[in-house]
MDAnalysis code that builds the backbone (N, CA, C; Angstrom):
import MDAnalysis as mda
import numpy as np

u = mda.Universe.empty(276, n_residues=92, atom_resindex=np.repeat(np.arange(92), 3), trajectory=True)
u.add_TopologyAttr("name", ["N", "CA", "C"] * 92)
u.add_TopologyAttr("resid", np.arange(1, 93))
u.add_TopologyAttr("resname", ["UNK", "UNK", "UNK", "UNK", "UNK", "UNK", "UNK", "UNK", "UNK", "UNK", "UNK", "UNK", "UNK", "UNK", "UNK", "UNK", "UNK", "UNK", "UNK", "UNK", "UNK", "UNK", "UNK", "UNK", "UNK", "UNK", "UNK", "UNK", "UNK", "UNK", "UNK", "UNK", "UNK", "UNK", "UNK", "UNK", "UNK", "UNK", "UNK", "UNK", "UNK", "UNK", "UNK", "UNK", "UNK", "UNK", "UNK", "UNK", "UNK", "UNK", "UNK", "UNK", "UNK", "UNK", "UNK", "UNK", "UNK", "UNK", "UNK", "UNK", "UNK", "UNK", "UNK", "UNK", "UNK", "UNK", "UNK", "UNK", "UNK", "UNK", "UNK", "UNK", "UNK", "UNK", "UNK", "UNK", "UNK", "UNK", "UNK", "UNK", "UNK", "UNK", "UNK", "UNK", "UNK", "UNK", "UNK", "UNK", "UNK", "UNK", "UNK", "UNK"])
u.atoms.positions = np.array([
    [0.856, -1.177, 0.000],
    [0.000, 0.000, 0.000],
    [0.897, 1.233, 0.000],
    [0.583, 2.153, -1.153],
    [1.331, 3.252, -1.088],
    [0.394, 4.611, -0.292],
    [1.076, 5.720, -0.152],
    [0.640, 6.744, 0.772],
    [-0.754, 7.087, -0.016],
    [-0.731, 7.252, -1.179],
    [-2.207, 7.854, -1.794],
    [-3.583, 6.752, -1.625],
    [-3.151, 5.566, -1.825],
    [-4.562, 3.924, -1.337],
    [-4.177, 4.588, 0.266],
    [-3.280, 4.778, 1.090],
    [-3.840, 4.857, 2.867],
    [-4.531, 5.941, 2.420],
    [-4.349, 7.760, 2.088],
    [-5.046, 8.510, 2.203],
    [-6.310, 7.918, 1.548],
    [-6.935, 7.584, 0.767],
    [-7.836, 7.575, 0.363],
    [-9.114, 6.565, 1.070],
    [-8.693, 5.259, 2.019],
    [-8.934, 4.693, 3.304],
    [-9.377, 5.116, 4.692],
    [-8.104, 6.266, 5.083],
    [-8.324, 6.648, 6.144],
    [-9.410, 7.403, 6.825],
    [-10.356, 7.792, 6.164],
    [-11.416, 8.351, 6.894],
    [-12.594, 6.905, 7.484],
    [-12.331, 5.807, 6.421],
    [-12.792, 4.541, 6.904],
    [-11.961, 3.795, 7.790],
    [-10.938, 4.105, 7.571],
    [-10.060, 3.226, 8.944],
    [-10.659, 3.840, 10.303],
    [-10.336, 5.202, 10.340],
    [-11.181, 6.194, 11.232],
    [-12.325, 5.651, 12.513],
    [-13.049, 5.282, 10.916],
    [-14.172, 5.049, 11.323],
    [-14.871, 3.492, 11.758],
    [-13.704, 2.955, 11.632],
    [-13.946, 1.184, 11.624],
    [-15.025, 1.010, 10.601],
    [-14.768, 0.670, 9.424],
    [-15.720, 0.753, 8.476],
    [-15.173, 0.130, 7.202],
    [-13.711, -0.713, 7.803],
    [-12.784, -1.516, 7.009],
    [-12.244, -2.703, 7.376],
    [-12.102, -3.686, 6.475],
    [-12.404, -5.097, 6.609],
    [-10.647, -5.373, 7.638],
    [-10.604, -6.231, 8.455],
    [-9.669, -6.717, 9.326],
    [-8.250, -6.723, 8.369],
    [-8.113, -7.057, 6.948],
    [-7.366, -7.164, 6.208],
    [-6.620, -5.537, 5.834],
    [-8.032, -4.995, 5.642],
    [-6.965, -3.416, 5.465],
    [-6.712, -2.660, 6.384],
    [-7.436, -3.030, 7.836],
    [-6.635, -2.560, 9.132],
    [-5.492, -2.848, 8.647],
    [-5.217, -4.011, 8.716],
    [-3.919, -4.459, 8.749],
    [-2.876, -4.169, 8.366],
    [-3.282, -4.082, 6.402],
    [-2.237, -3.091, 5.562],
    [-1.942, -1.783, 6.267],
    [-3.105, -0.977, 6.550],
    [-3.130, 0.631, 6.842],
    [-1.760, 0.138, 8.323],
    [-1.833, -0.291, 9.193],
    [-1.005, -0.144, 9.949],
    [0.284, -0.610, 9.806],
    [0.121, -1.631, 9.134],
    [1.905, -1.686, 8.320],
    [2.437, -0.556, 7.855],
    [1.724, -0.233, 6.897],
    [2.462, 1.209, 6.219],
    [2.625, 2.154, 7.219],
    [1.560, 2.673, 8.125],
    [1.732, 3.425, 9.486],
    [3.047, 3.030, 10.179],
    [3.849, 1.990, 10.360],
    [5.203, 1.392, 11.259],
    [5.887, 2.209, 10.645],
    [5.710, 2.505, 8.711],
    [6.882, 3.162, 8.747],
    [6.690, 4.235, 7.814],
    [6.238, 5.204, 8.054],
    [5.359, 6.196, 7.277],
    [5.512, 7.372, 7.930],
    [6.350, 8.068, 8.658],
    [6.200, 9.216, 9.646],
    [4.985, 10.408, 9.090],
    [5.236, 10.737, 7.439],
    [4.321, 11.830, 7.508],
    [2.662, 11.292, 7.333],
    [2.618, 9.927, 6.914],
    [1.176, 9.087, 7.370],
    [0.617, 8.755, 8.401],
    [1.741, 8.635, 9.494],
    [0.544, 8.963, 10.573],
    [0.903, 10.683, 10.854],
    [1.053, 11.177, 10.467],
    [0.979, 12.756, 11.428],
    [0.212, 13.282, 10.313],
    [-0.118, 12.626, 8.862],
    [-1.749, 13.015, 8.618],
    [-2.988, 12.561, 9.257],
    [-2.561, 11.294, 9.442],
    [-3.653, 10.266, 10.638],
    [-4.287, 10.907, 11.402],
    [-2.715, 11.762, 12.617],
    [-3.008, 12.624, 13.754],
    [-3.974, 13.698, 13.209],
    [-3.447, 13.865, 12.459],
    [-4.389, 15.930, 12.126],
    [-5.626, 15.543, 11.559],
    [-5.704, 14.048, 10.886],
    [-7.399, 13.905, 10.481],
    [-8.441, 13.180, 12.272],
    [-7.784, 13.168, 12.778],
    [-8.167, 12.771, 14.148],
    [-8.331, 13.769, 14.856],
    [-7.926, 14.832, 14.900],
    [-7.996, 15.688, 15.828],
    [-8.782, 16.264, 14.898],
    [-9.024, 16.810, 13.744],
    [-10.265, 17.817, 12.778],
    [-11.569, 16.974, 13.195],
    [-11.388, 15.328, 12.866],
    [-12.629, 15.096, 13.313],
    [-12.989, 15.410, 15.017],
    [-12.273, 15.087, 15.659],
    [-12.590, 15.468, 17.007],
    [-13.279, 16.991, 17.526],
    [-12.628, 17.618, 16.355],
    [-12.488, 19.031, 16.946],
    [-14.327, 19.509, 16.358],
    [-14.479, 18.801, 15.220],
    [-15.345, 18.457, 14.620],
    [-16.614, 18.211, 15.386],
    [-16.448, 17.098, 15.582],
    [-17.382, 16.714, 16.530],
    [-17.803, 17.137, 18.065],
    [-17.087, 17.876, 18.283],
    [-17.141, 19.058, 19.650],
    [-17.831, 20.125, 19.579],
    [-17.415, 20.785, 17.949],
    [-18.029, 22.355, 17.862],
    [-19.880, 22.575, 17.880],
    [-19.962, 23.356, 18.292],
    [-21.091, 23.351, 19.048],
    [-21.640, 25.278, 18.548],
    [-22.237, 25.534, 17.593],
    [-22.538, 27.115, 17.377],
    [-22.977, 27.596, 18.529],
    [-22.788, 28.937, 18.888],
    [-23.242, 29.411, 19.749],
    [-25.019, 29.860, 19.864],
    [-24.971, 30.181, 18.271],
    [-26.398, 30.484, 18.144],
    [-26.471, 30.616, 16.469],
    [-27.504, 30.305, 16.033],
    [-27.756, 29.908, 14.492],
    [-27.852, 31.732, 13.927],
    [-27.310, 31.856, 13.145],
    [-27.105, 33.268, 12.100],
    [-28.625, 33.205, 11.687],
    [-29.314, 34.679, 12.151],
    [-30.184, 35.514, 11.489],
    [-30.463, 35.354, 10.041],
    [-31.364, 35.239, 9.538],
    [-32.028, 35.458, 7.811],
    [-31.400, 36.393, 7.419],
    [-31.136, 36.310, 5.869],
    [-30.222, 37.569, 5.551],
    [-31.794, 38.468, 5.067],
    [-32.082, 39.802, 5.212],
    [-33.208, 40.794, 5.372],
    [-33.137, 40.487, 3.694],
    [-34.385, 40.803, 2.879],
    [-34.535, 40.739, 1.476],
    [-33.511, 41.599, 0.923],
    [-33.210, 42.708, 0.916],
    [-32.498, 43.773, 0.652],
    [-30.606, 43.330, 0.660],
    [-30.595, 42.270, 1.375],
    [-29.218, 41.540, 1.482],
    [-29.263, 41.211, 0.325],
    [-30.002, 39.670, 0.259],
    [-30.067, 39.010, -0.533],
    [-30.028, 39.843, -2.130],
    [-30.607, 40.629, -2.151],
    [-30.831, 41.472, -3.509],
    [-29.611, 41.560, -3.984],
    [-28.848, 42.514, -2.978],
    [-27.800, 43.146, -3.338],
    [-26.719, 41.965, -3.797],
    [-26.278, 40.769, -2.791],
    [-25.855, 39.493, -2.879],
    [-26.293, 39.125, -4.166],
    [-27.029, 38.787, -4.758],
    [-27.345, 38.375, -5.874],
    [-27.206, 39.339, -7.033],
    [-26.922, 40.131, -7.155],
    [-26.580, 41.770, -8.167],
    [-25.384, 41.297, -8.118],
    [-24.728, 41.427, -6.952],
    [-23.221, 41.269, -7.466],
    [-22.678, 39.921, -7.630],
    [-23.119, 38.622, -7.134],
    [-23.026, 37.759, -8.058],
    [-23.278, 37.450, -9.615],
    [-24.151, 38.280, -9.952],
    [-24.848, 38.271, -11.208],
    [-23.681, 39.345, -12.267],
    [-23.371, 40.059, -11.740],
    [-22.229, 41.320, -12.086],
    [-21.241, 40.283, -12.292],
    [-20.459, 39.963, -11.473],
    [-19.436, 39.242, -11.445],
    [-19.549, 38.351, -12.465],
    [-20.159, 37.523, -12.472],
    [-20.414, 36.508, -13.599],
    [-20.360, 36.999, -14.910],
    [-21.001, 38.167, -14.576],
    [-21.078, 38.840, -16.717],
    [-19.747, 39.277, -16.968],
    [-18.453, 40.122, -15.771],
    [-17.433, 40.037, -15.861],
    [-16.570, 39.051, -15.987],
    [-16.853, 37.957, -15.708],
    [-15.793, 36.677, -16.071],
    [-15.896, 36.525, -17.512],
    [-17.188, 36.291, -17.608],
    [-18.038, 36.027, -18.918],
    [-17.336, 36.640, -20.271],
    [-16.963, 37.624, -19.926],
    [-16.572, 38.847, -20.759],
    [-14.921, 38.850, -20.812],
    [-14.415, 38.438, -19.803],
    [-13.210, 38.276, -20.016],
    [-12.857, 37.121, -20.721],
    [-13.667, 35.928, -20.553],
    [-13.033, 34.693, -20.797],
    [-13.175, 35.088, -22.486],
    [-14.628, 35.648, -22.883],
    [-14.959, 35.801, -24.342],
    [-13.583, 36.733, -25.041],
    [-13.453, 37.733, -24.338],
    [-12.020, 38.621, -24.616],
    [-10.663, 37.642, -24.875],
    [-10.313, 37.007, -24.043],
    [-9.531, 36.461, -24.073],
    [-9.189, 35.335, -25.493],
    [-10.909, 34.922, -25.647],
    [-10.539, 33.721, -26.510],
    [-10.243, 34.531, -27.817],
    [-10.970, 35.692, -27.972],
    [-10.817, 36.812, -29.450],
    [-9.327, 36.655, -29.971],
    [-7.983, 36.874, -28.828],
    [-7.128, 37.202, -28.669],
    [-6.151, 35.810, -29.579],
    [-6.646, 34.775, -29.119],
    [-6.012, 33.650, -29.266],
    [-6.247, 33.127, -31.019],
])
């Protein structure tokens, strides 16, 4: 097992949600893998940290007048990409 098959595992190793056989592999490669487990560690502690956070209080409706404006300038923006990408291809 190379480092990219463990990353792609480890949220099921995690989670015990993998057959006794690829425990197995995953911790072989872990004996000698230093920066595989100290991704291990940091996906262990995000989930932890994860599973702790707790909002203090749920965010307010954005007032209609938000939303408006939010959506204008998404809508702006877009016709500016739009316009560049079309510019750009003229060029080529």
């Amino acid at each position: 097992m190379d480092c990219r098959e463990l990353f792609a595992l480890l949220s099921q190793y995690l989670d015990a949600e993998l057959k006794p056989e690829a425990c197995s592999e995953i911790e072989r490669h872990l004996k000698d893998c230093a920066p595989c487990v100290a991704f291990l560690n940091t996906l262990r502690k995000t989930a932890e940290l994860c599973r702790q956070y707790r909002p203090a209080e749920a965010p307010r409706p954005l007032r209609q007048e938000a939303r408006e404006q939010l959506r204008a300038a998404y809508q702006a923006a877009c016709l500016s990409r739009k316009s560049k990408v079309q510019g750009s291809k003229s060029k080529v």
